[in-house]
N, C-alpha and C positions, 0 to 999 in steps of 0.2 A: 718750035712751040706752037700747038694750036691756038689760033686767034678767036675770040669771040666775035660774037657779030655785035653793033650796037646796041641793040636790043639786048641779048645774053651779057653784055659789061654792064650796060644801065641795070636791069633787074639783080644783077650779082653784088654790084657796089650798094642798093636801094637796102638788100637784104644785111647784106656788113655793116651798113649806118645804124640797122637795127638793132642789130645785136649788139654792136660798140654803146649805143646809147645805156641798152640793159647795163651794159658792162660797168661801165661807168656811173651809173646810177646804185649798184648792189652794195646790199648793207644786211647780206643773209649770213655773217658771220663776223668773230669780233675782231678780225686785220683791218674793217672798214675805220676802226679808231684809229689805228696806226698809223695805216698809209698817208701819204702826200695823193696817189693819185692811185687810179687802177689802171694798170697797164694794158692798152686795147693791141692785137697783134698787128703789124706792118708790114708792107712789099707788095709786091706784086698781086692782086689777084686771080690773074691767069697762072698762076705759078705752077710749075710741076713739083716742085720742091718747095717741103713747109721743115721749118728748125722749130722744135717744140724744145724751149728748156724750162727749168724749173718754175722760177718766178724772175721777178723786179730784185737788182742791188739796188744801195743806195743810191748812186745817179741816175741808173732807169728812172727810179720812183721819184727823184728830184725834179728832172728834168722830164718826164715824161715821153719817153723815146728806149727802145728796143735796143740790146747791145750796146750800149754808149761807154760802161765801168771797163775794168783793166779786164773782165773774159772775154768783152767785147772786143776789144781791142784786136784779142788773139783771132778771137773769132776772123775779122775782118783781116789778119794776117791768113789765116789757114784757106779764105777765102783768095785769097790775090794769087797765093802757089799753086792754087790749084787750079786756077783761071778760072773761077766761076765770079759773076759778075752781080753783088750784092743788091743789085737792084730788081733781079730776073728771079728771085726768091722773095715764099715770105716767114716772118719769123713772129712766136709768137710764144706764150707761159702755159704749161699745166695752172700754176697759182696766179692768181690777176694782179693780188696785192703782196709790197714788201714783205718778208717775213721776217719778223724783231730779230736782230742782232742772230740771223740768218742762222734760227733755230729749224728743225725738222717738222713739217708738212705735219698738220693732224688730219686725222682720219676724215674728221666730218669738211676740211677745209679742202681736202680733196676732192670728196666726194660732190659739195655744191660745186665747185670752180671743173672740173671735168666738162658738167654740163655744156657750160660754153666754150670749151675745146671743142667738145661733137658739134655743135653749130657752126663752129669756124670751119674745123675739119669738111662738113656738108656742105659749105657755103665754097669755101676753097675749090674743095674736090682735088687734089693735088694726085699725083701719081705716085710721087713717094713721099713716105714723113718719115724725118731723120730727128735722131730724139737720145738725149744723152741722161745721164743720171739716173740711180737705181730710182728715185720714185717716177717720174717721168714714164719712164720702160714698164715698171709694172702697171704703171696705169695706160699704159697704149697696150700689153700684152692682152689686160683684163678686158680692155673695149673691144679688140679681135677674137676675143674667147679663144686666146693660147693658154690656157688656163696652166699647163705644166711648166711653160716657160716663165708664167707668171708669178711660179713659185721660188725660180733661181735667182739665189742670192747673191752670186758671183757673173755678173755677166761678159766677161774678157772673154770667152768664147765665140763669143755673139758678135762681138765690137764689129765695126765692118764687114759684116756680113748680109747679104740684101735675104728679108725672109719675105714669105708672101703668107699674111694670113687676111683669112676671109677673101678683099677684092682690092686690098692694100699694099700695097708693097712698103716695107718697114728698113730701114734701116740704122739700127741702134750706132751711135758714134761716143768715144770718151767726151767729155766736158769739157772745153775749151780751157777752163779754169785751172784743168787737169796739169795743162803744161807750163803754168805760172809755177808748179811746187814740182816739174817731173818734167823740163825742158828737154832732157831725151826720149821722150814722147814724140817730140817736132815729128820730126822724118816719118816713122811708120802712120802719125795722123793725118799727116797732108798726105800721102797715096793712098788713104781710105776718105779725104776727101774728094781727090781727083777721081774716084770713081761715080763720084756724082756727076759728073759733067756728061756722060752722057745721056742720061736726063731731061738735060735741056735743050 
């Protein structure tokens, strides 16, 4: 992993304070009623590896903390088989706030909360971003202008497959959540996790 110098960590965290602040302060849409909290992203900021999923469950937004509900869970099991080490990544939401009784993303809730994806994204710099769920993927597809992939509905094709769009290298993965309802999912999703590890 390239190491920053203390200069480039202090200017890099200075800029993440910034943004986390905005984050936490936003009220440009009507989830700010709902939520308990906004969920700011976590890990490593040297990371070469960013996990973008959708939003905050219930205990993210309770407890204020990344992965912690039962995908988390799995997550953190997918992580262990595969030997990647959850703390050498960082992890973070397309949506910043809960989303009620974990209805479907609207357009405009998208489209503000994006914004501070690309800031974290810029701030991050990661070498790949690994990114599960169909609104998630369409909105990393739309930000690299793969505009045709951004139209497929079905994305099992793609699943573990490393693409390179723009200066990104992307790697769509099923949703942790996936193998709570499809536990013969396990096996083929941890060796499309373990191909992250070189990576790091």
């Amino acid at each position: 992993m390239k190491q920053l110098t203390l200069f480039e960590s202090q200017e890099k965290q200075e800029s993440l304070d910034v943004l986390n602040y905005q984050i936490r302060a936003c009220e440009r849409c009507s989830l700010s009623v709902t939520r308990k909290h906004t969920l700011v992203g976590e890990g490593n900021i040297d990371a070469r590896i960013m996990f973008v999923a959708l939003s905050p469950g219930v205990k993210e937004d309770s407890q204020n903390k990344m992965f912690i509900g039962p995908s988390g869970q799995v997550f953190n099991k997918l992580l262990y088989a595969a030997g990647i080490n959850r703390e050498l990544v960082f992890m973070t939401n397309l949506i910043i706030c809960m989303l009620p009784k974990n209805r479907k993303p609207k357009k405009d809730e998208i489209e503000l909360c994006s914004q501070f994806l690309d800031k974290e994204i810029s701030i991050i710099h990661p070498e790949v971003i690994v990114h599960s769920g169909y609104y998630v993927t369409h909105a990393i597809f739309t930000k690299y202008h793969a505009y045709l992939l951004a139209t497929v509905r079905s994305f099992t094709e793609i699943n573990g497959k490393l693409l390179l769009l723009d200066d990104k290298k992307i790697f769509p993965l099923p949703h942790p959540v996936s193998l709570l309802y499809n536990p013969s999912f396990e096996p083929g999703t941890i060796e499309k996790y373990k191909r992250l590890k070189t990576f790091l």
